[in-house]
C-alpha positions as CSV (number, residue, x, y, z in Angstrom):
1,X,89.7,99.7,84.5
2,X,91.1,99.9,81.3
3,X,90.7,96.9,78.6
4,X,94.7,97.2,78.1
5,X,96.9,97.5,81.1
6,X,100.3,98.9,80.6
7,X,103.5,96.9,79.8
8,X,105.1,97.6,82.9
9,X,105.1,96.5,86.5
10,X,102.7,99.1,88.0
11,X,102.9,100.9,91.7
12,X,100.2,101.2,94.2
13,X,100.0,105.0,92.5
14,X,98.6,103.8,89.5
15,X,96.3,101.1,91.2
16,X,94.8,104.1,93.0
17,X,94.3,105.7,89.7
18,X,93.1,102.8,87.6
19,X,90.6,102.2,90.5
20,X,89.7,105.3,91.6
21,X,90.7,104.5,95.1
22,X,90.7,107.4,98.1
23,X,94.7,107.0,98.4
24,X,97.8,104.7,98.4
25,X,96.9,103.5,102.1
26,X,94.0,101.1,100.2
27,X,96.7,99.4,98.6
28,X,98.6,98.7,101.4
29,X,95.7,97.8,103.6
30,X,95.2,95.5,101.1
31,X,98.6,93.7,101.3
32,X,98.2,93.4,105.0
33,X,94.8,92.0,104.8
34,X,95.7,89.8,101.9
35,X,92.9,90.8,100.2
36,X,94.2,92.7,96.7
37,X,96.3,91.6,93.7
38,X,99.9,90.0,94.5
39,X,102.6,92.5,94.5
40,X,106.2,91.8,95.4
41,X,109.0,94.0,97.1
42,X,111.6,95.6,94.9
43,X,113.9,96.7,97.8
44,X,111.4,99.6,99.6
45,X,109.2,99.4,96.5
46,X,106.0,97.8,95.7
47,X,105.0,96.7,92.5
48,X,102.7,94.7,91.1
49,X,102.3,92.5,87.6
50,X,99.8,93.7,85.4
51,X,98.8,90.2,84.5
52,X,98.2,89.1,88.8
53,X,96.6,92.4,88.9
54,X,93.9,90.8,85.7
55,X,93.7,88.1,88.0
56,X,92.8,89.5,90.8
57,X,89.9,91.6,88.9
58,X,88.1,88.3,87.2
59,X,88.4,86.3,90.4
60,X,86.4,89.2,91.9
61,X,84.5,89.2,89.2
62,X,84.0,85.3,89.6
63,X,83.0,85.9,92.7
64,X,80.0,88.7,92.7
65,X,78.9,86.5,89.8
């Protein structure tokens, strides 16, 4: 990922891209199992705050530490 993540919210499109991931589903497996950054609802869209999603990367990094 990136040093710099953009100034935006971002979508579970660019999640897939800044990780790499197989598709869009990941993300929203994710959200079910509670398991990937916070991301909020605005109305049928999901988006997520670049700063929860730097959170979410150092607490897994926290964690395999």
């Amino acid at each position: 990922m990136a040093s710099e993540l953009p100034n935006r919210f971002l979508t579970p499109e660019d999640l897939v891209e800044m990780f790499e991931l197989p598709s869009v589903e990941t993300v929203y497996q994710w959200r079910r199992k509670h398991t990937g950054p916070r991301g909020f609802r605005v109305g049928r869209h999901l988006r997520f705050d670049p700063s929860d999603v730097r959170a979410w990367v150092e607490s897994l990094m926290e964690g395999a530490a």
